[in-house]
MOPAC internal coordinates of N, CA, C and O (Angstrom, degrees):
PM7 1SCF
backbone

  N    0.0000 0     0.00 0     0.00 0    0    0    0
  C    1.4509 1     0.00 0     0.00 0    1    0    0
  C    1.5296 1   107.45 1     0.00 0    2    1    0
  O    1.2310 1   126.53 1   -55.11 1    3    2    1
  N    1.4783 1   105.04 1   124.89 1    3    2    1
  C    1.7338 1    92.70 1   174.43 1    5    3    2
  C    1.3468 1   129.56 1   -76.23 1    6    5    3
  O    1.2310 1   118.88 1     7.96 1    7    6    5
  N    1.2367 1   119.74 1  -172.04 1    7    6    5
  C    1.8837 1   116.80 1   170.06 1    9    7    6
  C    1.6185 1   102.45 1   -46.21 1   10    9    7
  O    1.2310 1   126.24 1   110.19 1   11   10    9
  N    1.6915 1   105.60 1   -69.81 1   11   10    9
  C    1.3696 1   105.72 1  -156.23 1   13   11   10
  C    1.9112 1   113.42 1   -45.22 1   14   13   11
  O    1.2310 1   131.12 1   136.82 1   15   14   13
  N    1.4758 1    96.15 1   -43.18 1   15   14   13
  C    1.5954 1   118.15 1   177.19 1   17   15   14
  C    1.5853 1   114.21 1   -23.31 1   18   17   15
  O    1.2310 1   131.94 1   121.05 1   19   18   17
  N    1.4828 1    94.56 1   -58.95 1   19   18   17
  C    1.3339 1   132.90 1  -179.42 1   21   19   18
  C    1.5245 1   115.92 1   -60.00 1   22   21   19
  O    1.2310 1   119.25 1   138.02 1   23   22   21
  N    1.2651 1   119.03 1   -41.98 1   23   22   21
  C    1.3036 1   140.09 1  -171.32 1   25   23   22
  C    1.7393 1   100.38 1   -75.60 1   26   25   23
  O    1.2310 1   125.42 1   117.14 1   27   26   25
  N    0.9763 1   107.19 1   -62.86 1   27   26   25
  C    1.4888 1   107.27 1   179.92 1   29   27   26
  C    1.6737 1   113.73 1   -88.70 1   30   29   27
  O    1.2310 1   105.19 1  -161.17 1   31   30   29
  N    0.8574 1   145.02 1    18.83 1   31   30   29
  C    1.4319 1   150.51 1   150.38 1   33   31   30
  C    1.6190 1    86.25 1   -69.28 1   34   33   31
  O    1.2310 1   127.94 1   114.73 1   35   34   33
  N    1.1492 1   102.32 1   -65.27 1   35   34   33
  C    1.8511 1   123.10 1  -155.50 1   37   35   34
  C    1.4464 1    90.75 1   -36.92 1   38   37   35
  O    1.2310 1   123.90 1   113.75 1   39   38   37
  N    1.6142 1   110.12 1   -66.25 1   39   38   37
  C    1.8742 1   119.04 1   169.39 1   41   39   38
  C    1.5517 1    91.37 1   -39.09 1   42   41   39
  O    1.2310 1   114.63 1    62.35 1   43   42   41
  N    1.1829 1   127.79 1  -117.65 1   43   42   41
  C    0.9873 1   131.59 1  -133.33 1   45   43   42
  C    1.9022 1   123.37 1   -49.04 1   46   45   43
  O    1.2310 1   133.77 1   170.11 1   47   46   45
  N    1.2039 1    90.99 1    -9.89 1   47   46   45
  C    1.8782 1   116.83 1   160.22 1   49   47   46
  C    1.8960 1   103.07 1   -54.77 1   50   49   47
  O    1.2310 1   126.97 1   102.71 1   51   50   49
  N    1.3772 1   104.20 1   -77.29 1   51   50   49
  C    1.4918 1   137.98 1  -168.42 1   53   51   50
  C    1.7913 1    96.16 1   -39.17 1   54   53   51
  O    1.2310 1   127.15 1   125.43 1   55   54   53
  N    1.9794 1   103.86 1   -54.57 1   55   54   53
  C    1.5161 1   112.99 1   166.31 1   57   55   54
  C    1.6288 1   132.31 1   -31.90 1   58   57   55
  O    1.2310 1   141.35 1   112.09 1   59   58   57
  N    1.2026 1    76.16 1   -67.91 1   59   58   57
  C    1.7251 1    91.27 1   179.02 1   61   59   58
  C    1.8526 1   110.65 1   -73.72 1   62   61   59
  O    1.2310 1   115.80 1   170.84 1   63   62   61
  N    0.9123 1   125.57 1    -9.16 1   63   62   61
  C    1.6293 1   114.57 1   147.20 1   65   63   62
  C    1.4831 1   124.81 1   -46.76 1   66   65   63
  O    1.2310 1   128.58 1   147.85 1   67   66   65
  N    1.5540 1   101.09 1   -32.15 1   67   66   65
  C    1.5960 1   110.42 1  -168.47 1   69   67   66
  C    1.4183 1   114.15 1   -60.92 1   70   69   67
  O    1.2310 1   121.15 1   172.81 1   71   70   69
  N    1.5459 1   115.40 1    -7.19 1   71   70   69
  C    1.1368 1   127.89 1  -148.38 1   73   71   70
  C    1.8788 1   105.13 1  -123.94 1   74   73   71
  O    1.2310 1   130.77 1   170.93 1   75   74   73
  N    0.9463 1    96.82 1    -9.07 1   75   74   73
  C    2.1459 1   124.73 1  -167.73 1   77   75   74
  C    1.6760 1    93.42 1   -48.78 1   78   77   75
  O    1.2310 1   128.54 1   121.77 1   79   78   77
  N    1.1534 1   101.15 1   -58.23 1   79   78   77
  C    1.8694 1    90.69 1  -170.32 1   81   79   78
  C    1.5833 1   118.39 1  -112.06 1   82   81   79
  O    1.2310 1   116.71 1  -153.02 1   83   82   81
  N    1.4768 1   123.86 1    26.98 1   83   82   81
  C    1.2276 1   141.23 1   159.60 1   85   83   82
  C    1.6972 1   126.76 1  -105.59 1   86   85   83
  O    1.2310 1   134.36 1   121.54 1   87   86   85
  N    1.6296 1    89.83 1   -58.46 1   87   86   85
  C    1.7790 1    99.14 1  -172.82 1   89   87   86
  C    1.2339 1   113.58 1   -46.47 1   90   89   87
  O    1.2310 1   105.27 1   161.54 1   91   90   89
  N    1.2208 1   144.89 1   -18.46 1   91   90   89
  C    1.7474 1   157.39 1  -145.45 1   93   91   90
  C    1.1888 1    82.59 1   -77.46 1   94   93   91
  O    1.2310 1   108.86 1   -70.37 1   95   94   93
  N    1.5080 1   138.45 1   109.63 1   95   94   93
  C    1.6971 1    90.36 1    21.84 1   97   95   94
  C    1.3583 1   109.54 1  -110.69 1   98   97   95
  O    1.2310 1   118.67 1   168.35 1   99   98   97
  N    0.8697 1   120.15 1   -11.65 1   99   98   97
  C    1.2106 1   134.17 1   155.60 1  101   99   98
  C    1.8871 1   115.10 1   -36.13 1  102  101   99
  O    1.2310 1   122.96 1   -57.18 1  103  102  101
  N    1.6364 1   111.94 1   122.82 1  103  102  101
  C    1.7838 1   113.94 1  -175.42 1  105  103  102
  C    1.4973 1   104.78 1   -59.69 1  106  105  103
  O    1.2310 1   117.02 1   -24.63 1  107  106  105
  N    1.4333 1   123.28 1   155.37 1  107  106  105
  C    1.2814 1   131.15 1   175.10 1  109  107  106
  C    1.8440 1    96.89 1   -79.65 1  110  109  107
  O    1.2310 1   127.35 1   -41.95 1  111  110  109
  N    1.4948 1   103.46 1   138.05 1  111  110  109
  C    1.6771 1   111.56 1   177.92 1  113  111  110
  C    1.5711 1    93.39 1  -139.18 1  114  113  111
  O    1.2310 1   121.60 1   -45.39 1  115  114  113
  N    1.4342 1   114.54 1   134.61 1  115  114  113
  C    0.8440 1   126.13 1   128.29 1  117  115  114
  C    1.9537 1   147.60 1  -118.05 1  118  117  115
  O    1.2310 1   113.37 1   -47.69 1  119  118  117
  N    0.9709 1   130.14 1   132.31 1  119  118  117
  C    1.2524 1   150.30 1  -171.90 1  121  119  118
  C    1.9186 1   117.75 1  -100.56 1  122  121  119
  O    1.2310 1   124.92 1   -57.26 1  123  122  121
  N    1.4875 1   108.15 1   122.74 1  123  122  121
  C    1.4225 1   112.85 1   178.94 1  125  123  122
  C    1.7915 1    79.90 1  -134.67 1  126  125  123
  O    1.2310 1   127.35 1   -40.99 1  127  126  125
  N    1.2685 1   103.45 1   139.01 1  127  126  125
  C    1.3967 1   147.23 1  -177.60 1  129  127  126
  C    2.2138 1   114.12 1   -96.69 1  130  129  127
  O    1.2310 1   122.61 1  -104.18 1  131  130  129
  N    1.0262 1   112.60 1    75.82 1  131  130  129
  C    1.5359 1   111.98 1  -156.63 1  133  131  130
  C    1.6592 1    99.86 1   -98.68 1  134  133  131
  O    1.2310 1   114.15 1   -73.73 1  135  134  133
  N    1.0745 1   128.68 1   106.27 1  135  134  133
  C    1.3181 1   131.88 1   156.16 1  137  135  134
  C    1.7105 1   130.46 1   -98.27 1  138  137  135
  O    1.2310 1   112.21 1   -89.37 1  139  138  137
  N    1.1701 1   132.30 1    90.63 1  139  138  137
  C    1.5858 1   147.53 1   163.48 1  141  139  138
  C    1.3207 1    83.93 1   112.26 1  142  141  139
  O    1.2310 1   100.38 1  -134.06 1  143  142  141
  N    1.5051 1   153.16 1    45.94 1  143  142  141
  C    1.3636 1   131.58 1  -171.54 1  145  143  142
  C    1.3855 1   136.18 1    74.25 1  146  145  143
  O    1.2310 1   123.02 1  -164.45 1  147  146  145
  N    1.6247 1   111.82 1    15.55 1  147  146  145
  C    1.3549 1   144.52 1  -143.39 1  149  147  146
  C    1.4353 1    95.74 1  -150.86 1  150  149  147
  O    1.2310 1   123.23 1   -48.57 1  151  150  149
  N    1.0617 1   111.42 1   131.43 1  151  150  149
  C    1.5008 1   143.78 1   175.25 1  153  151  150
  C    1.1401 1   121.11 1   -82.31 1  154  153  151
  O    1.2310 1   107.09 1  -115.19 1  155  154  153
  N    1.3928 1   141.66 1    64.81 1  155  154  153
  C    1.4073 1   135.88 1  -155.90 1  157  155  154
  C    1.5658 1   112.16 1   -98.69 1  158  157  155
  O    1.2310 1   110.55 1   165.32 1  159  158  157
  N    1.3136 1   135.37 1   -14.68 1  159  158  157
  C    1.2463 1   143.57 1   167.34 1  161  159  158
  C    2.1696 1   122.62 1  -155.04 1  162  161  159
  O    1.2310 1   135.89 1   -40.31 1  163  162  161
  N    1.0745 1    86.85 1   139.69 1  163  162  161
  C    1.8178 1    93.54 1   170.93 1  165  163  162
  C    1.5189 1   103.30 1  -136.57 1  166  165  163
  O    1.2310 1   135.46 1   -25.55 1  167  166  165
  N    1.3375 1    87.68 1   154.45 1  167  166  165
  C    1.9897 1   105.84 1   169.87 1  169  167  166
  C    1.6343 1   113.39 1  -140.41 1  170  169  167
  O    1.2310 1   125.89 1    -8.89 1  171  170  169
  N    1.0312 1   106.29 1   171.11 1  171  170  169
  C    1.7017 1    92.20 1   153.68 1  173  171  170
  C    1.6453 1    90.91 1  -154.64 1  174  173  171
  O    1.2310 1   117.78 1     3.55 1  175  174  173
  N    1.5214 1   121.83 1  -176.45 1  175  174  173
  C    1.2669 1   135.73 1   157.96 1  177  175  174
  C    1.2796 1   112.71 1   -87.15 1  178  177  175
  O    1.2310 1   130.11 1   -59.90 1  179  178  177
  N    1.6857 1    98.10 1   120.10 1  179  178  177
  C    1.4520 1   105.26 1  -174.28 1  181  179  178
  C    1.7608 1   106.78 1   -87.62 1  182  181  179
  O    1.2310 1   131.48 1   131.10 1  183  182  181
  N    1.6364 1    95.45 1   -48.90 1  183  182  181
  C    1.5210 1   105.56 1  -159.83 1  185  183  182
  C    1.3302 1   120.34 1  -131.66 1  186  185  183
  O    1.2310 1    99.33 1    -1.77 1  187  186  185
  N    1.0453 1   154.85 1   178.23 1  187  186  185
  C    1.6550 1   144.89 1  -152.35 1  189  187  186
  C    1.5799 1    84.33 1  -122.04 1  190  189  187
  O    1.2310 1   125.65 1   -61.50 1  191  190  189
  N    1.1314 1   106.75 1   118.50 1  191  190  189
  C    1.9559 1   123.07 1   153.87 1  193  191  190
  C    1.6126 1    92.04 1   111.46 1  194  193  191
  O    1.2310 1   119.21 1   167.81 1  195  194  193
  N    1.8200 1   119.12 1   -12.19 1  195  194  193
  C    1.2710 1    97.41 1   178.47 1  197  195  194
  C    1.8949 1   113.37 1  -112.75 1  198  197  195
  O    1.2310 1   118.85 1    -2.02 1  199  198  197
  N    1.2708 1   119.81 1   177.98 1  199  198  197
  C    1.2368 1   135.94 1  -179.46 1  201  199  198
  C    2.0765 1   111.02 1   -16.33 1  202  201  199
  O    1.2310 1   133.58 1   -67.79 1  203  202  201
  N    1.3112 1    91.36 1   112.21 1  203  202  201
  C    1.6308 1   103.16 1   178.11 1  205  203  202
  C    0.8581 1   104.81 1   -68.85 1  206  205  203
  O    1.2310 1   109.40 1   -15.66 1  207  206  205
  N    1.7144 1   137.47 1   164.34 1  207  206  205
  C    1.3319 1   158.54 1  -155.32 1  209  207  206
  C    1.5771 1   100.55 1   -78.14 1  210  209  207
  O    1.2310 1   111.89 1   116.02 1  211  210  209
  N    1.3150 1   132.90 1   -63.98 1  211  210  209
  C    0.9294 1   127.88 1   141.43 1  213  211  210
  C    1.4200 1   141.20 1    30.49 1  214  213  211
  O    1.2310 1   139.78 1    74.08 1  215  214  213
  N    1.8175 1    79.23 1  -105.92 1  215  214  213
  C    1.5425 1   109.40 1   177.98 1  217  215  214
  C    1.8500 1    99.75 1   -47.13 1  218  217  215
  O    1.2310 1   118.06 1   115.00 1  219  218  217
  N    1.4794 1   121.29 1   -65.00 1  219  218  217
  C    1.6595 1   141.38 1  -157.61 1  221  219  218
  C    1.8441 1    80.97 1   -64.08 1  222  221  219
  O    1.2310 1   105.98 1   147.34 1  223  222  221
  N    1.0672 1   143.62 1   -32.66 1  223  222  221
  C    1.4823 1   131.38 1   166.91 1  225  223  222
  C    1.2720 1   122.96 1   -66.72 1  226  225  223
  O    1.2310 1   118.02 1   142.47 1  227  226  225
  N    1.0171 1   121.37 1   -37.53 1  227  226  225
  C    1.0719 1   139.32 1  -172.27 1  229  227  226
  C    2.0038 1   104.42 1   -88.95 1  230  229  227
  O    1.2310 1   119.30 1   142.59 1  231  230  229
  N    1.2530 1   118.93 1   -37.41 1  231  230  229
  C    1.6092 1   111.77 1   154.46 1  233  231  230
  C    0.9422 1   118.66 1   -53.90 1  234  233  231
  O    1.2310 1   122.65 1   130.34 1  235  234  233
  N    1.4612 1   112.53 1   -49.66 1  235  234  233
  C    1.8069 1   119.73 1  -160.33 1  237  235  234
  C    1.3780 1   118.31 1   -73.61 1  238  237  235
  O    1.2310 1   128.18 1   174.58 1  239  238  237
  N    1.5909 1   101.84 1    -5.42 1  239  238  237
  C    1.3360 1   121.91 1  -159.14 1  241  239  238
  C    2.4031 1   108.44 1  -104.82 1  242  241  239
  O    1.2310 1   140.28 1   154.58 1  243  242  241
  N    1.6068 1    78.26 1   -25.42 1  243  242  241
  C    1.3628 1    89.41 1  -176.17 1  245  243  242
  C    1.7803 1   118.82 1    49.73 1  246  245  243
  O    1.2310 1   125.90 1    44.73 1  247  246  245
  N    1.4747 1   106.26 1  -135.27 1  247  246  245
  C    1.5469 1   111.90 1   163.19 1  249  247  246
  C    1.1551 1   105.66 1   -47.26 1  250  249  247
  O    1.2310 1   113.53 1   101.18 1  251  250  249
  N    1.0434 1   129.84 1   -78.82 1  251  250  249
  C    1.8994 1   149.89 1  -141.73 1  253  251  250
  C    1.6710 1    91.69 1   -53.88 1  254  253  251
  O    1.2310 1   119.23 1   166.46 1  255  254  253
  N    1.5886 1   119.07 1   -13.54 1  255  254  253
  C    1.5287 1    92.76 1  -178.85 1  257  255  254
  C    1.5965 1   114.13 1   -80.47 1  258  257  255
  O    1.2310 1   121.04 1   175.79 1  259  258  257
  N    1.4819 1   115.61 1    -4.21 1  259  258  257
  C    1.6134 1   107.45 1   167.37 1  261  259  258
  C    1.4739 1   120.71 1   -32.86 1  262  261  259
  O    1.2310 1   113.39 1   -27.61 1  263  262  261
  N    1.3018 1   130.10 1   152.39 1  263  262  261
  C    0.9062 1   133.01 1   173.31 1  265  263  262
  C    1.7245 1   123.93 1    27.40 1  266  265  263
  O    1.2310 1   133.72 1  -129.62 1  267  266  265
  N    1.3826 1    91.09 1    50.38 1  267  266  265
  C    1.9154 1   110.35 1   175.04 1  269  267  266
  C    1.7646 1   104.84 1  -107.75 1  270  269  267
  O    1.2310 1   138.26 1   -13.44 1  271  270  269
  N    1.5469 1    82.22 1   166.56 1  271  270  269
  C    1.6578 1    78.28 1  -172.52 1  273  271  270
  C    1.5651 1    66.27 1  -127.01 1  274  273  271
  O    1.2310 1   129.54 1   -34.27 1  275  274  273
  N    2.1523 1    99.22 1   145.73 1  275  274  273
  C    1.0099 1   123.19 1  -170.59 1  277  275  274
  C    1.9207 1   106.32 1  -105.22 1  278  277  275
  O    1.2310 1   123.98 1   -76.72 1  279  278  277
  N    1.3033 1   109.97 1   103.28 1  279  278  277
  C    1.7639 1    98.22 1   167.41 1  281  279  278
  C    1.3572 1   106.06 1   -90.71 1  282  281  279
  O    1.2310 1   129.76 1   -45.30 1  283  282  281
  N    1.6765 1    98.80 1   134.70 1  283  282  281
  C    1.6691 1   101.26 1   160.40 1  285  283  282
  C    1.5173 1   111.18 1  -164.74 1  286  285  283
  O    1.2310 1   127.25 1   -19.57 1  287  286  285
  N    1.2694 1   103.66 1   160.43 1  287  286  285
  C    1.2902 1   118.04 1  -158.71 1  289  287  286
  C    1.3295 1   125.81 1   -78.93 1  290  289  287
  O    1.2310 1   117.99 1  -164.24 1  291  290  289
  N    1.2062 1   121.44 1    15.76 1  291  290  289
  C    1.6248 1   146.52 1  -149.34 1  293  291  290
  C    1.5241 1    97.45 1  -159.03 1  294  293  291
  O    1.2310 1   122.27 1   -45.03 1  295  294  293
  N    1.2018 1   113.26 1   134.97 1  295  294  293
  C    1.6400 1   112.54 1   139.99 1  297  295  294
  C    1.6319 1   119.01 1   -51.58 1  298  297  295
  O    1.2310 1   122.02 1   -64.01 1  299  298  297
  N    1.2663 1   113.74 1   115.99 1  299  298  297
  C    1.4906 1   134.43 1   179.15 1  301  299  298
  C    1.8694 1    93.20 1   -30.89 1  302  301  299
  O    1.2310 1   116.93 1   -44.05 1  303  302  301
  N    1.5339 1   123.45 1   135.95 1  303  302  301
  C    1.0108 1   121.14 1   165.53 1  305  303  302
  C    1.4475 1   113.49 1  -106.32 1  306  305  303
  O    1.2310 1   123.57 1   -33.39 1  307  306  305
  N    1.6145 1   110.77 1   146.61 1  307  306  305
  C    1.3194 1   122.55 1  -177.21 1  309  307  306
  C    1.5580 1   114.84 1   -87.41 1  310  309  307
  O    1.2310 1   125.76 1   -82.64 1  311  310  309
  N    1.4381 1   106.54 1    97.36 1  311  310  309
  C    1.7687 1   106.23 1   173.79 1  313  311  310
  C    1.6007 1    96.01 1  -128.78 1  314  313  311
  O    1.2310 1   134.49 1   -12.36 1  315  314  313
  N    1.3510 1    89.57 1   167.64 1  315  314  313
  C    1.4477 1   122.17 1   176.87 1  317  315  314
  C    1.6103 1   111.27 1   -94.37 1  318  317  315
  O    1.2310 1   117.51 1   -53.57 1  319  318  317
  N    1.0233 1   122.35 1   126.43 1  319  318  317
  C    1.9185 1   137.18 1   164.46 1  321  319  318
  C    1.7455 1   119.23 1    97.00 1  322  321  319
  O    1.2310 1   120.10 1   180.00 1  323  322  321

């Protein structure tokens, strides 16, 4: 894993705290969205039944998330909508 690798895990670590005394029961995730070395979107899971870390990266991220590489702290979950 390189520095940068490392660097933004670390973000997307820091993310998913945001989520420590809500997400339950649901695990805390966070997600940073990195395109050319550039940070173009983050999310985390705030609340149980709403928007995964993911998904809220992938809003925040709009267009610019083309061709991003996604860190997150979870294996990506498979939902529908």
């Amino acid at each position: 894993m390189s520095l940068e690798d490392q660097v933004f895990m670390a973000r997307a670590l820091r993310l998913a705290e945001n989520g420590r005394y809500s997400a339950h029961p649901n695990p805390c995730v966070g997600c940073v969205l990195v395109r050319q070395g550039n940070v173009v979107g983050e999310g985390f899971h705030l609340l149980a039944g709403q928007g995964h870390a993911e998904a809220n990266a992938l809003a925040d991220a709009g267009t610019d998330a083309r061709e991003s590489v996604a860190y997150v702290t979870l294996e990506p979950c498979s939902f529908h909508g």
